[in-house]
matplotlib code that plots the C-alpha trace (Angstrom):
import matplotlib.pyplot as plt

x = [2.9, 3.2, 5.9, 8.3, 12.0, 13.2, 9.9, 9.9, 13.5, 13.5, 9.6, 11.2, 14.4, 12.1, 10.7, 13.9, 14.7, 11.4, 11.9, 14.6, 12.8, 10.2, 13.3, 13.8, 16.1, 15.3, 17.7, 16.2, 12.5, 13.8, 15.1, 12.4, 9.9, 11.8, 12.0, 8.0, 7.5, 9.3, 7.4, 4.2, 4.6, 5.5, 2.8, -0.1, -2.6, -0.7, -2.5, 1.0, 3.0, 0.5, 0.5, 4.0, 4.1, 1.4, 3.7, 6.7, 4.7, 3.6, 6.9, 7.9, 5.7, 6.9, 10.5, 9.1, 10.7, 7.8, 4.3, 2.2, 4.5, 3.9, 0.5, 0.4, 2.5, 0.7, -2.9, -1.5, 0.4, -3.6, -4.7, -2.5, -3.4, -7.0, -6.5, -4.7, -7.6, -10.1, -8.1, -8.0, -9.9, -9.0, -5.2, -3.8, -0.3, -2.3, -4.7, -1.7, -0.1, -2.9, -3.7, -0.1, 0.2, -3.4, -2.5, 0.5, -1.1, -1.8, -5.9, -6.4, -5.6, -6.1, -9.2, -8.4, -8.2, -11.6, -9.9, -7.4, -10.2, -11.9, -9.2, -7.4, -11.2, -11.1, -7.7, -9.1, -12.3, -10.2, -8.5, -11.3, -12.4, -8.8, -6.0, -3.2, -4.1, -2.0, 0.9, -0.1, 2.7, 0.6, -2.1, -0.8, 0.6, -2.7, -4.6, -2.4, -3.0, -6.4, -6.6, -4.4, -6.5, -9.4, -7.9, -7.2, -11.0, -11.9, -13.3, -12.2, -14.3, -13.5, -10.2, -10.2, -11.9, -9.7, -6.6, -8.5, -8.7, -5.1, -4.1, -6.3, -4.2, -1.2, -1.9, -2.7, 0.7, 2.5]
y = [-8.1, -10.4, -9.5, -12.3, -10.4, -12.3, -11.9, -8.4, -7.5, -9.2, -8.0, -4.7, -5.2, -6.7, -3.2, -1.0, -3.6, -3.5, 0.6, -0.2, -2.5, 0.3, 2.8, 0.0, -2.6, -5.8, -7.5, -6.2, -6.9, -10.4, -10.7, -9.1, -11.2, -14.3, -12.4, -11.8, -15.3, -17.0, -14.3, -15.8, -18.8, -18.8, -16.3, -17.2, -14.9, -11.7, -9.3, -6.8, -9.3, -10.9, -7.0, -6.6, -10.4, -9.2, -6.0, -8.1, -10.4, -7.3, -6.0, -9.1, -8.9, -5.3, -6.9, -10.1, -10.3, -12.7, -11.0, -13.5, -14.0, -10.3, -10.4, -13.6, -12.0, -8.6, -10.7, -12.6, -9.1, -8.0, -11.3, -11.2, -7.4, -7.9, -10.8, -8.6, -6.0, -9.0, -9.9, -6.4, -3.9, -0.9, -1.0, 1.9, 0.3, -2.1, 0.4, 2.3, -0.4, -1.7, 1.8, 2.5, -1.1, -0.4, 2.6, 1.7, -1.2, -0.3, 0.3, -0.8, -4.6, -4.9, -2.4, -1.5, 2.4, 2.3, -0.1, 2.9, 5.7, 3.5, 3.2, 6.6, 8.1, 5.5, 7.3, 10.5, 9.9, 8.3, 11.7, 14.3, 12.3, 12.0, 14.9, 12.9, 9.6, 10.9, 13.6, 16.5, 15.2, 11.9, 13.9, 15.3, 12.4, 10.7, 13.2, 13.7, 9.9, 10.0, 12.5, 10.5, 7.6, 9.6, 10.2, 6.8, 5.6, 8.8, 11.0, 14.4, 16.2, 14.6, 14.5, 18.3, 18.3, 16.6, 19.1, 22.1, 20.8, 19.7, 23.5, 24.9, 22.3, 23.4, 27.5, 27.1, 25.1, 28.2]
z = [15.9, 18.6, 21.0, 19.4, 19.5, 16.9, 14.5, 15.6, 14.5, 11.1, 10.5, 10.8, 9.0, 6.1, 6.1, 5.2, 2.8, 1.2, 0.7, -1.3, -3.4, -4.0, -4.6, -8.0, -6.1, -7.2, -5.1, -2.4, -3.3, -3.4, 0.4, 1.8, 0.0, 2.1, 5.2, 4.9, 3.7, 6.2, 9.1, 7.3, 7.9, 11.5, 12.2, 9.3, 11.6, 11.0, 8.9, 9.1, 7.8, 5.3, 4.0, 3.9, 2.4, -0.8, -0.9, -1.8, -4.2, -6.2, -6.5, -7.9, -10.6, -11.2, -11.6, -13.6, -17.0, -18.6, -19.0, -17.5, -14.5, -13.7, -14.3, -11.7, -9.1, -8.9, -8.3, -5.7, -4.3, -4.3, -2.9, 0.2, 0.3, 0.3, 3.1, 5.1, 4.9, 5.9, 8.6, 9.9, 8.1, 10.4, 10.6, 8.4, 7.6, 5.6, 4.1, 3.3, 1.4, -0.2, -1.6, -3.0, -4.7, -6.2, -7.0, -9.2, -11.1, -14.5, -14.2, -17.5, -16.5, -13.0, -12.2, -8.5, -8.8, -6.9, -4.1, -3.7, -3.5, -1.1, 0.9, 0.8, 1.8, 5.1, 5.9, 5.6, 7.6, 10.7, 10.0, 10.4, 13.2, 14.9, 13.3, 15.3, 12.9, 10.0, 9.5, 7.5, 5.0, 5.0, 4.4, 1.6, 0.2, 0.1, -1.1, -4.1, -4.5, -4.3, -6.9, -9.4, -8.5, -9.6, -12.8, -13.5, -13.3, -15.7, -12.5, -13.5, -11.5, -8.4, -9.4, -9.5, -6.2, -4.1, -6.2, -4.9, -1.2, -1.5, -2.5, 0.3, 2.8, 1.5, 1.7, 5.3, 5.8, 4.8]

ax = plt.figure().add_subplot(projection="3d")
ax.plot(x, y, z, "-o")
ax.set_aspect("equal")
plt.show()
């Protein structure tokens, strides 16, 4: 983020309003979609925001009443996500979000449960080569994801893996 006070404090602000959106408000979802909108368009060369920005557009199409409006909003949720990730491939925030809203779209219509594993496996290799690049609870969290992701494309196996390692992680942990 450029050092821009203003940007910085309502970039952040759209954040905690955006976890409520997650948590189901769709009041919310809708003021942090203008919050990111608005930071888009005075900073077009973001890759944070334009994240954050694809975030919001997917959750909108989670809240969308009309089937094809949900349909549209999602693709251009993954559209901004996958921008984002062209803009700046390394930057985990945006992996992050781009996994999770992957993740959650129904495999069946959208086919991005391989985007996920792709990008919950880049987490996890900056993580072997750096243990201070995730939490262990991040860990964990995205290794339970990777697994469901794995489920959703019919990889069992791997699935089952990626289960195993998770319980090994967590038997250490205690």
């Amino acid at each position: 983020m450029k050092k821009n006070d203003t940007n910085m404090k309502e970039f952040e602000e759209g954040k905690k309003i955006l976890l409520k959106g997650v948590d189901g408000d769709k009041k919310a979802v809708k003021i942090a979609y203008e919050i990111f909108l608005k930071l888009r368009n005075s900073e077009p060369d973001n890759a944070l925001i334009e994240a954050y920005y694809g975030s919001t557009l997917a959750l909108l199409g989670r809240d969308a009443v009309q089937p094809l409006e949900k349909a549209d909003k999602a693709q251009e949720g993954l559209d901004s996500l996958n921008q984002a990730i062209s803009m700046d491939p390394n930057q985990k925030e945006i992996r992050l979000l781009r996994a999770n809203v992957c993740l959650r779209l129904p495999e069946s219509f959208f086919h991005c449960s391989q985007t996920a594993i792709e990008d919950f496996n880049f987490l996890l290799d900056r993580y072997k080569e750096d243990s201070s690049y995730l939490t262990n609870k991040q860990v964990r969290g995205i290794m339970e994801d990777l697994s469901t992701a794995y489920q959703n494309i019919g990889k069992f196996g791997e699935a089952n893996e990626v289960s195993q390692r998770l319980t090994k992680l967590k038997s250490k942990k205690k």
